[in-house]
C-alpha positions in Angstrom: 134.4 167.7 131.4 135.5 169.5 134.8 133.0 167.7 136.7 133.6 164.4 135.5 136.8 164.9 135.7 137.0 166.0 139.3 134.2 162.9 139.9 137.0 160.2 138.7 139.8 162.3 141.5 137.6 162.5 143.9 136.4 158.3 143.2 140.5 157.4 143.2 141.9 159.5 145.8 139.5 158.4 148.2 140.5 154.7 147.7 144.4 156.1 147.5 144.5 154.8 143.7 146.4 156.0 141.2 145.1 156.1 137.4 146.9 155.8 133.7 145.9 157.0 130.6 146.1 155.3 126.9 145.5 157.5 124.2 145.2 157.1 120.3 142.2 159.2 118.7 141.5 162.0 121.8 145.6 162.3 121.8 145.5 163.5 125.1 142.6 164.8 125.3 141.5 162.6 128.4 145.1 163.4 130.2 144.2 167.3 129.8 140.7 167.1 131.4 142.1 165.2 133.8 145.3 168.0 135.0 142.6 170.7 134.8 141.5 169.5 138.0 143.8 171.1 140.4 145.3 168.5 143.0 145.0 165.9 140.1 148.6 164.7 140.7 147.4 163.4 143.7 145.6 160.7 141.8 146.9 160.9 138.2 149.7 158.7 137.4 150.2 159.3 133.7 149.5 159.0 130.2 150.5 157.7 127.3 149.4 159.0 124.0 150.1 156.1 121.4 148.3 157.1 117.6 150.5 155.1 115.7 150.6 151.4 115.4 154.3 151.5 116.7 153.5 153.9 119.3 151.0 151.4 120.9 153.8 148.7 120.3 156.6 150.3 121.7 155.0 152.0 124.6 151.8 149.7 125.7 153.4 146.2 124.5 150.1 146.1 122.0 151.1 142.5 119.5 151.9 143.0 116.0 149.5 140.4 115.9 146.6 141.8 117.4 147.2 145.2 115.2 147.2 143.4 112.1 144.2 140.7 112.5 142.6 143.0 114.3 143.5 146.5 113.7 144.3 149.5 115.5 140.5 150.3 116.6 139.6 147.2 118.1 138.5 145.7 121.3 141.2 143.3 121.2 144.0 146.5 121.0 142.4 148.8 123.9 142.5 145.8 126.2 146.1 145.2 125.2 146.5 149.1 125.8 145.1 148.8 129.4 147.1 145.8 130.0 150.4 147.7 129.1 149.4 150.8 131.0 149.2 149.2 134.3 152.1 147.2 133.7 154.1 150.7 132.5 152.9 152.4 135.1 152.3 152.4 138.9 148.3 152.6 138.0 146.0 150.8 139.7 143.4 152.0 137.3 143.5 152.3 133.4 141.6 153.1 130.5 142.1 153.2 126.7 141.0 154.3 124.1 141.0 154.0 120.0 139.1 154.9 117.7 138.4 156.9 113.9 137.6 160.3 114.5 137.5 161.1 111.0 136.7 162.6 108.5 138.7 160.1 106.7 139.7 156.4 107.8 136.2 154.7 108.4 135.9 151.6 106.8 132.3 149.5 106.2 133.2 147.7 109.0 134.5 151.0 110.7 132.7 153.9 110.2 133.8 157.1 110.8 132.8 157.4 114.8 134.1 154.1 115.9 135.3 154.6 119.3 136.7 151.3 121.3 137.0 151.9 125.0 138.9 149.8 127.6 138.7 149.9 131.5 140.6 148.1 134.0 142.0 147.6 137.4 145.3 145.9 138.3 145.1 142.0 138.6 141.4 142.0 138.2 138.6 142.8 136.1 138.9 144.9 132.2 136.6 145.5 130.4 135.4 147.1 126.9 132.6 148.6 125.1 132.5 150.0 121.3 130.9 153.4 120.5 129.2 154.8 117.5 129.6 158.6 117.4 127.7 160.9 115.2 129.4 164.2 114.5 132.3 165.9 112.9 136.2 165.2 114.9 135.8 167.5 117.6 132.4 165.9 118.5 133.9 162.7 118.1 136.7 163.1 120.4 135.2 165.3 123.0 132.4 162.4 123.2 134.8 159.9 123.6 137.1 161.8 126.5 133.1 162.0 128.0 132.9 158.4 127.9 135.8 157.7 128.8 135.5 159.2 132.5 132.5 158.1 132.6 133.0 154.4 132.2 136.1 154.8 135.4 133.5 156.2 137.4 131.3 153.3 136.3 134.1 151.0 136.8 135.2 151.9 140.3 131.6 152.6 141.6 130.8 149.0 140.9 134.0 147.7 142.0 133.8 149.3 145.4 129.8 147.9 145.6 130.8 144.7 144.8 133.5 145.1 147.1 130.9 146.5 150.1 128.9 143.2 149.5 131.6 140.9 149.9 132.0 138.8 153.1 134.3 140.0 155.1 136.7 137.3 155.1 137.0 137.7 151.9 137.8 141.4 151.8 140.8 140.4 152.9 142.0 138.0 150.2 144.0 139.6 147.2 143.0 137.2 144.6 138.7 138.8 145.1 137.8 139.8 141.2 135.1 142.4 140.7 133.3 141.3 137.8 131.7 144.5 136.0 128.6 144.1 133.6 128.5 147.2 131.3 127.0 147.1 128.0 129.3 146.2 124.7 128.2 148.6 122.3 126.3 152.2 122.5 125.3 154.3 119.8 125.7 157.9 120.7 123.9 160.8 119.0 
């Protein structure tokens, strides 16, 4: 997790961006890989650890709506999640995540091991990709804090190649949007 951790610093502080956390199932688990990397304050802005439904309510703006017609493991919820962390935060870069990390709580629709993640930068492209986990809790939620660093080095590698290729005129025009094509769903094993 070290490296990957120290990958996503050394990705952000190199652009001088900042990044935000949103936590339900790892409950922090992404924040502490990150401050294990010393320097990370640099380029970690905060995080939010929001397990309940009111948590991710009062702290990340998630809708009632979306939690109930949707539920708390969702794609619709870690987009609302990254939303509200870049608007609580400085964060030019979030990511969320959600998921059941068991052993109890999985549904037929949501097994045990459903992850959602969430990426996004501010004013331009999020996106979000569901995991299916195999493994006890800690597998589940050490997985998911994998993937989750994973998909911002993803995110901002892509962004900054798409940026590369843009004219340059354009470069200079706020309103460019990177548009990131990741898979939606994974299996892991």
């Amino acid at each position: 997790m070290d490296i990957l951790a120290a990958q996503v610093g050394g990705l952000l502080k190199a652009h001088g961006l900042k990044l935000a956390t949103a936590e339900s199932c790892t409950g922090g688990g992404v924040a502490h890989a990150i401050t294990d990397v010393a320097g990370s304050s640099a380029w970690f802005e905060r995080g939010f650890i929001a397990y309940s439904n009111d948590s991710k309510r009062e702290m990340l703006g998630v809708s009632p709506d979306t939690l109930m017609h949707h539920g708390a493991v969702s794609e619709a919820t870690v987009r609302e999640m990254v939303a509200g962390a870049l608007q609580h935060s400085s964060a030019q870069v979030a990511l969320a995540v959600s998921g059941i990390a068991g052993p109890e709580g999985g549904t037929a629709d949501k097994p045990v091991g459903t992850v959602w993640f969430a990426w996004g930068i501010k004013h331009g492209a999020t996106h979000a990709r569901r995991h299916q986990i195999n493994g006890g809790r800690a597998e589940v939620r050490a997985q998911s804090v994998h993937i989750a660093l994973q998909g911002v080095i993803d995110l901002l590698e892509t962004a900054w190649k798409q940026l590369k290729d843009t004219p340059k005129q354009k470069k200079n025009d706020r309103s460019v949007q990177v548009q990131i094509d990741m898979p939606q769903s994974c299996i892991i094993f």
